[in-house]
Each structure stands twice: as C-alpha cells, then as structure tokens.
LOVOTOR-351533 format. One record per residue (C-alpha): residue in one letter; x negated, y negated, z. Coordinates in steps of 0.25 Angstrom, whole numbers, plus 5000, padded with zeros to 4 digits. Layout:
BEGIN
   resn      x      y      z
      A      X      Y      Z
...
***
This chain:
BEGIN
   resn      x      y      z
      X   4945   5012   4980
      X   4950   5023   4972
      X   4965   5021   4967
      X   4972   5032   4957
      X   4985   5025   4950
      X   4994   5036   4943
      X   5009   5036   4939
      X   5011   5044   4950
      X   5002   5041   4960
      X   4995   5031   4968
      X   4981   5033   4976
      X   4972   5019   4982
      X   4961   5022   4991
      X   4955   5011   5000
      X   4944   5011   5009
      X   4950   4999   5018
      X   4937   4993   5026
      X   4947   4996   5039
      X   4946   5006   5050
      X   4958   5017   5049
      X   4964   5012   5059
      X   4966   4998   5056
      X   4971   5003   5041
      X   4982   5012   5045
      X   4988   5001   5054
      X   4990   4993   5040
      X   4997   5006   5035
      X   5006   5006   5046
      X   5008   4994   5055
      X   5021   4987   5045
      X   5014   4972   5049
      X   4999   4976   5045
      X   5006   4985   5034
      X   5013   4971   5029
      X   5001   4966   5026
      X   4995   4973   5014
      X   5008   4980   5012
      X   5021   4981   5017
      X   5027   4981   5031
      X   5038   4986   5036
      X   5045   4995   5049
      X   5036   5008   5050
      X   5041   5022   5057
      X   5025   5028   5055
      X   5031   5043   5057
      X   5034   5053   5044
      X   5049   5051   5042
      X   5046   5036   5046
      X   5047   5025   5037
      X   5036   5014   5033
      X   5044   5000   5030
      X   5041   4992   5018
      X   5043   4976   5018
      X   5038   4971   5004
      X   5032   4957   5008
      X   5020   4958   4998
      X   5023   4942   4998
      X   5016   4943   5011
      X   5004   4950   5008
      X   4995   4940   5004
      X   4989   4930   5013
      X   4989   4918   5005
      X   5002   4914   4998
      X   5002   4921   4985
      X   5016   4921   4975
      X   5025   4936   4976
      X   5024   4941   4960
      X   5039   4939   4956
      X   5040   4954   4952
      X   5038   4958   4968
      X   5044   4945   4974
      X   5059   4951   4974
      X   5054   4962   4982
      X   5048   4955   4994
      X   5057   4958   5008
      X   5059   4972   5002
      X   5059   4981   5013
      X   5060   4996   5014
      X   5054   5009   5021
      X   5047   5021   5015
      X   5046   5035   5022
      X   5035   5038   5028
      X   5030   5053   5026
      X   5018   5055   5033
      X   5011   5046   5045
      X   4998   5052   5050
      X   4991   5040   5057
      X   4982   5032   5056
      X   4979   5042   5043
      X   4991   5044   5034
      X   5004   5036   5030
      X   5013   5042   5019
      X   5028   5038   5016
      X   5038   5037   5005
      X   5037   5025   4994
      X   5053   5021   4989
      X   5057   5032   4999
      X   5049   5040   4990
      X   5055   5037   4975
      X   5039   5031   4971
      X   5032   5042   4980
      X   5024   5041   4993
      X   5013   5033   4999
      X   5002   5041   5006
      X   4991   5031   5013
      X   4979   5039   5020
      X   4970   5034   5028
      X   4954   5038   5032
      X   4944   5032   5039
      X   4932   5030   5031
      X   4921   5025   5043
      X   4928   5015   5057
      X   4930   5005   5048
      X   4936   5010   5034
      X   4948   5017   5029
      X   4951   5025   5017
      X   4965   5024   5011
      X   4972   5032   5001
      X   4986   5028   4996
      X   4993   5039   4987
      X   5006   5034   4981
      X   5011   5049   4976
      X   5024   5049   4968
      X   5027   5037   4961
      X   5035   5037   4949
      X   5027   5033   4938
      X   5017   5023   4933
      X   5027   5011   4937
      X   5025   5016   4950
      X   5013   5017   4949
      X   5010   5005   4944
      X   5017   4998   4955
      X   5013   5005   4967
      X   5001   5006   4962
      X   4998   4989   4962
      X   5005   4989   4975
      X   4997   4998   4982
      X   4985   4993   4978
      X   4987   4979   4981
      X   4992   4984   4995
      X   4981   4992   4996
      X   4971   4981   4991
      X   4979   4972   5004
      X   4977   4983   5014
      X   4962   4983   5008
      X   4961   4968   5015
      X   4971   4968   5027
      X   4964   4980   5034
      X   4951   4972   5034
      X   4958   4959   5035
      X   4955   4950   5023
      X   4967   4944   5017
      X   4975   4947   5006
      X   4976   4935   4999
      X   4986   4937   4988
      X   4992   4952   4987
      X   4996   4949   4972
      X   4984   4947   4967
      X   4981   4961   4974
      X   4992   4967   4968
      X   4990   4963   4953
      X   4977   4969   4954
      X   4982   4981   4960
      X   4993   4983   4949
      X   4981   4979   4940
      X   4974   4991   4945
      X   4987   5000   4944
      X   4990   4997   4930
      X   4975   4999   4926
      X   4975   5012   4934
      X   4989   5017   4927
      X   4984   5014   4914
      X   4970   5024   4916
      X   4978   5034   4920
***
C-alpha cells in the first residue's frame, strides 16, 4: 500500500486479495458500490454520469453513531460526469462536476486472484481538500479492502478517523 497525500492531489494504491473481475463490479454495480462507497443511478459510458447517494450511515455492519459533522449530509444525492470508461480496467469521472477535480480508478490484474488499484484524485483545491478527500477515500478504500474478499466492515467511523489520521500525518510531511 503506497499512498501520496499532497494539496493538490491524491494517489492510494491497493492490492485487493480479489480477482479483476470481481473488483470492477464494486466500482460499478451502484448496490455493490453502496457498500464500501456510495450508490447511486450509473450510465457507464464517457459523457455518462455515475450517481452518488451519501448513506455512509450504512456502511458499517454493526450499528455504530454518524459523527454529528457528517450526519446533515446523509440522503445527499448527486451525479458526477463520467469522463472515461474502459471496462473492466479504467473508471474516470468528475468530483463536484469538476470544481475539486477528477477521480481516475485503474485496475490490473496482479495473478487470478488479486487486483491492483490506483485512485488518483488530480485537481483538488488545496490542503482542505486534501485533507477531506484524503480520509475519505482511505476509509472507502480501506471498506473496499474487506467487501471485495467478504469480511465485514464493522464500523466505517472508526475506519475513517484513521484514515483522516493518516491524511493529516501525510499533509503535515509534506
């Protein structure tokens, strides 16, 4: 796992103990994608758009408390862009229709069974971007980790507190 945290950009690799296959379904099956991130209507095509419903309060399998700072934005529900599709290898599309930049996801098979990801976040608007992107998509990141081999997620918070732990840690070294 090798993550680079700038103000300006993002970049989390995984190798996720999945075949490639399995991986890029999470990506972009909105119900599987709901899981360790958020769902939502997708037209897969460049030009299409890629639905986000924020129901992080359902991301953990046990019944754990939404921090108060994100609880006002549960049911949230948008779409970005999508800019480029090339399945089942690459997903790129738009993030607040391109205000905070673009998210590019890639995907290669390591061996049957395992799957590097790379998610570059190019374009944010500084180290409060940075910052909250940053936790998020660790945390996401660190969901997808366990739903693609099916463990549980037991409490996405935690997941997240750790990951903006991480961000702050990697914003303050650089």
């Amino acid at each position: 796992m090798a993550d680079r945290i700038t103000a300006h950009e993002l970049r989390f690799e995984r190798l996720l103990a999945a075949p490639l296959d399995r991986v890029w379904q999470y990506l972009v099956d909105p119900e599987l994608r709901a899981r360790w991130f958020m769902g939502g209507p997708t037209d897969l095509r460049p030009g299409g758009t890629i639905g986000m419903t924020m129901a992080h309060d359902n991301l953990s399998d046990e019944a754990v408390p939404t921090p108060a700072r994100y609880a006002e934005a549960i049911g949230k529900t948008w779409s970005e862009r999508i800019l480029r599709v090339e399945p089942p290898h690459l997903l790129a599309f738009t993030w607040s229709n391109g205000e905070a930049g673009e998210v590019t996801i890639t995907l290669a098979a390591e061996a049957a069974d395992k799957t590097r990801l790379v998610l570059e976040h190019t374009g944010l608007r500084g180290r409060e971007d940075a910052a909250n992107f940053g936790g998020g998509w660790g945390a996401h990141l660190d969901a997808l980790e366990r739903r693609v081999t099916g463990e549980g997620v037991a409490d996405f918070w935690k997941l997240h507190a750790e990951a903006e732990q991480r961000a702050e840690a990697a914003l303050e070294a650089a």
